[in-house]
C-alpha positions as CSV (number, residue, x, y, z in Angstrom):
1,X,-6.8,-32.3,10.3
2,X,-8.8,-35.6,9.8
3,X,-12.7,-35.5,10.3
4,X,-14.3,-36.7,12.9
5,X,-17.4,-36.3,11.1
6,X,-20.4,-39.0,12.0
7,X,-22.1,-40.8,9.0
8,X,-25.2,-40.0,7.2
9,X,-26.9,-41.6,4.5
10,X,-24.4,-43.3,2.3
11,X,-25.2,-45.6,-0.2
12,X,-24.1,-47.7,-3.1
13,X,-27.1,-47.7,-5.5
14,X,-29.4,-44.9,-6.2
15,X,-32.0,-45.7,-3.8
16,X,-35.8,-47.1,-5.1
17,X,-37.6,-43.9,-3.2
18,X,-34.9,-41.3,-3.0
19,X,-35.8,-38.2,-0.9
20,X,-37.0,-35.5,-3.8
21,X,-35.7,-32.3,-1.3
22,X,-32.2,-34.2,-0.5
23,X,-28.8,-33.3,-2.0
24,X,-26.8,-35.6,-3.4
25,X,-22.9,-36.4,-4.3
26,X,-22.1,-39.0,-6.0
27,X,-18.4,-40.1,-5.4
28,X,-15.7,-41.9,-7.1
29,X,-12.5,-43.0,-5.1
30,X,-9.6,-43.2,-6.6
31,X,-7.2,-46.1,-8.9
32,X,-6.1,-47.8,-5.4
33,X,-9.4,-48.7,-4.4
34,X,-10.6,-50.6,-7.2
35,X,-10.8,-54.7,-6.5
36,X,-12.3,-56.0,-3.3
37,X,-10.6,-54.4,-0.6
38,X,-12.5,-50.9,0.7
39,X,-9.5,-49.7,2.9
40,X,-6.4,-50.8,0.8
41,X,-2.9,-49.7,1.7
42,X,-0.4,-47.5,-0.2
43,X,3.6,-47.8,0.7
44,X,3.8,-43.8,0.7
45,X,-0.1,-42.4,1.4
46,X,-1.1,-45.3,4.2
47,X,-4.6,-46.4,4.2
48,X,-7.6,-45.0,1.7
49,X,-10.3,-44.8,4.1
50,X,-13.0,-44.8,1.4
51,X,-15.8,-46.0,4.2
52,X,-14.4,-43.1,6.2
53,X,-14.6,-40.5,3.3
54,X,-18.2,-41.6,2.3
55,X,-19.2,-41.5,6.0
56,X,-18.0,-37.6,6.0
57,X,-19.2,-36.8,2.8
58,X,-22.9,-37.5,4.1
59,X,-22.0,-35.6,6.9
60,X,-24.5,-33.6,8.3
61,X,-27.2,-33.3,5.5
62,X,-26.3,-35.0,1.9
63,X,-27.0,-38.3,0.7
64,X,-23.9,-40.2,-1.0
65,X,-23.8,-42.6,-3.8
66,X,-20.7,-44.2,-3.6
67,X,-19.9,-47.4,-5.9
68,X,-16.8,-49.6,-4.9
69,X,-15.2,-50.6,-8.7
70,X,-14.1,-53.9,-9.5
71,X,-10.7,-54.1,-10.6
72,X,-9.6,-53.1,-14.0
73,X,-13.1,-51.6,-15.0
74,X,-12.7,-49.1,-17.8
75,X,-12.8,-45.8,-16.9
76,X,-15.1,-44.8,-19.8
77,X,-17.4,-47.9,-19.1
78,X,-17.5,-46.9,-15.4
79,X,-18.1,-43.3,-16.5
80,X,-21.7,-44.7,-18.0
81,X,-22.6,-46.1,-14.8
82,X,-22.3,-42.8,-13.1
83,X,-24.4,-41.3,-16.2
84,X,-27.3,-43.9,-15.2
85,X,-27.3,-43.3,-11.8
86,X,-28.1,-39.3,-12.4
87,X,-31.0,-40.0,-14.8
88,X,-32.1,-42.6,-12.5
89,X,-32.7,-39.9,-9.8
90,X,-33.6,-37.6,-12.1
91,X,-36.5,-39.6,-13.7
92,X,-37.4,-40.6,-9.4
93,X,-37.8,-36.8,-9.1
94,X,-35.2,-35.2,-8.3
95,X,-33.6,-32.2,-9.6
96,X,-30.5,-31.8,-11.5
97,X,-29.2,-29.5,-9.1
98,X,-29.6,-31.2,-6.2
99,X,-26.7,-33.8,-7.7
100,X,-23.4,-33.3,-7.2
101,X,-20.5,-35.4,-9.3
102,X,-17.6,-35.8,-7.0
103,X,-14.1,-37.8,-8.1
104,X,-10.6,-37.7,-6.9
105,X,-8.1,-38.9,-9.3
106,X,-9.0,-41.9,-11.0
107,X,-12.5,-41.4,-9.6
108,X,-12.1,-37.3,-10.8
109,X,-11.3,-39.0,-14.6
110,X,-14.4,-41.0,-14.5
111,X,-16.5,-38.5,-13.2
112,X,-15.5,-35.6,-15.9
113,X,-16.6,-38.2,-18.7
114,X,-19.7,-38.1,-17.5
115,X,-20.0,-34.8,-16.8
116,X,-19.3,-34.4,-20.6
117,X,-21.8,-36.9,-21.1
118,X,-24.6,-35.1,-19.5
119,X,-24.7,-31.7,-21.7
120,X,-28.5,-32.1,-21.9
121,X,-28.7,-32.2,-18.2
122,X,-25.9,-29.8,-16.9
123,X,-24.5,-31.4,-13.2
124,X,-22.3,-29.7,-11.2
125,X,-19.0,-31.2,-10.4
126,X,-16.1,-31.8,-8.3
127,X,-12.6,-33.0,-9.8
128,X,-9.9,-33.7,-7.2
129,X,-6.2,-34.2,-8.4
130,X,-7.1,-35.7,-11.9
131,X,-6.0,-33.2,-14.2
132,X,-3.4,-35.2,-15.6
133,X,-2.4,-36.2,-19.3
134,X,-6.0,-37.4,-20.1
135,X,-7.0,-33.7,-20.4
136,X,-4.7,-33.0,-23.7
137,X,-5.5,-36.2,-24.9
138,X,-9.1,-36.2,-24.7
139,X,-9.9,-33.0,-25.4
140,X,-13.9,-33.5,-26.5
141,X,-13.8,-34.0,-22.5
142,X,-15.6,-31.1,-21.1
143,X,-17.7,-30.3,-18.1
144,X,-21.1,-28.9,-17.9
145,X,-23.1,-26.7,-14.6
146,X,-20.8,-25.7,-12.2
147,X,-16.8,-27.2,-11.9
148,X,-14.6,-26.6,-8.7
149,X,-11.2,-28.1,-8.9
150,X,-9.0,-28.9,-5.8
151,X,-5.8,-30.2,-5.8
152,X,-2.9,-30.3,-3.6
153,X,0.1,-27.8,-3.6
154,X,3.1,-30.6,-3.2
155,X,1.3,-33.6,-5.1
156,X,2.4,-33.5,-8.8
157,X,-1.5,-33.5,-10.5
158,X,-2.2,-29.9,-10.4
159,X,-4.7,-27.3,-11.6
160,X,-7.4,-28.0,-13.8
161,X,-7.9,-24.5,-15.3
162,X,-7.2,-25.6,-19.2
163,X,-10.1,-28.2,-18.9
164,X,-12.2,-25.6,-17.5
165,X,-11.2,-22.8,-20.2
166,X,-12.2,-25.6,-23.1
167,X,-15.3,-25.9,-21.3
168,X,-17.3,-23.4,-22.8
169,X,-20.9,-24.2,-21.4
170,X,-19.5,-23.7,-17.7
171,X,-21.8,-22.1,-15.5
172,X,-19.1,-21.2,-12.9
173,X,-15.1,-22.1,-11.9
174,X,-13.6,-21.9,-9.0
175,X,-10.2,-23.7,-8.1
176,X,-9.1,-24.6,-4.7
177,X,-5.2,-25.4,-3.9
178,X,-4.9,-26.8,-0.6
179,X,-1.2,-27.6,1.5
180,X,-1.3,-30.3,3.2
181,X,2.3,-31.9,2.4
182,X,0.9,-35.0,1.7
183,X,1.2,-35.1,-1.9
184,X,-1.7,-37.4,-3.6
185,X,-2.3,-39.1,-0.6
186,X,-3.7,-35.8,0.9
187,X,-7.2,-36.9,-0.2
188,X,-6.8,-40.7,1.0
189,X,-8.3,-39.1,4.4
190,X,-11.2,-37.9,5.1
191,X,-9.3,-34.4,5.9
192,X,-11.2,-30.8,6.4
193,X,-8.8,-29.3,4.0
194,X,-10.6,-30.6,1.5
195,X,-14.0,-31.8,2.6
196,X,-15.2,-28.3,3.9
197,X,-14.3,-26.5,0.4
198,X,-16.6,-28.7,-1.3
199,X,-19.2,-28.2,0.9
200,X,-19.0,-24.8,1.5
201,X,-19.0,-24.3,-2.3
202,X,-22.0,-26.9,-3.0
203,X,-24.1,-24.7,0.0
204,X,-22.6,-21.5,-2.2
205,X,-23.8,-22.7,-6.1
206,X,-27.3,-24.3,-4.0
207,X,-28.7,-21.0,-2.7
């Protein structure tokens, strides 16, 4: 099922007065979307409604940062950017656990670099189908606060439980394998399967 889910607060800076008792996710979309176009077109998934998915991301109570990339940005370069905009909100007043990092694929890459870059200030995070080679090969990756995983049961980017076991300042795990049948594309849509674990779990690791 596909949200029908009316937008909140979405933006694509962290703001100059950001609400102190807010929560916030900060989300990265994925390889497809980076250049100009917000709403670009793959020949298997269809359309990556990134306005859509940052609409129901805010939906009904969270703010979201959401940066559109430019194309061919470096993951680890982009990675810094999401690094500023936590201490930005931190340093505005707000707390560390009121942020949540939150990346699918490409985006999920990004966003566990600088997860690993913010040791000093644990963040929780959300990694969506981006537990690919990288992991191996980067192995002084690793995540800080809390970490849920999701990924899709028939895509071919699966669970994200080694990067997790490395991970050895982890507050909490938990790893959600949804079935939609729509491979990678499953998260091109702003679909329940996978928005309502993450914000049942953010409610959870929040109380």
């Amino acid at each position: 099922m596909v949200s029908g889910a009316v937008a909140g607060t979405v933006y694509d800076h962290v703001p100059d007065n950001p609400p102190k008792d807010a929560n916030y996710i900060i989300y990265s979309h994925g390889l497809i979307v980076e250049g100009t176009d917000e709403r670009p077109v793959h020949p298997d998934y269809g359309v990556y409604e990134f306005p859509a998915i940052k609409d129901a991301l805010s939906e009904p109570d969270f703010t979201v940062i959401a940066v559109h990339r430019p194309a061919g940005i470096a993951a680890e370069e982009h990675s810094k950017v999401l690094v500023k905009m936590v201490r930005d909100l931190i340093v505005k007043g707000v707390k560390p656990a009121q942020i949540t990092l939150v990346g699918f694929s490409q985006g999920g890459y990004i966003t566990g670099m600088a997860s690993a870059q913010l040791s000093d200030t644990p963040i929780d995070t959300v990694i969506m189908a981006a537990c690919w080679s990288w992991t191996e090969k980067q192995p002084d990756v690793k995540l800080n606060g809390n970490f849920l995983s999701i990924y899709e049961r028939s895509d071919a980017v699966g669970s994200c439980k080694r990067l997790a076991d490395r991970s050895d300042h982890l507050k909490s795990f938990k790893e959600v394998e949804i079935n939609t049948g729509k491979k990678h594309g499953a998260f091109f849509q702003p679909r329940d399967a996978w928005l309502n674990p993450i914000k049942e779990w953010i409610g959870e690791i929040k109380k």
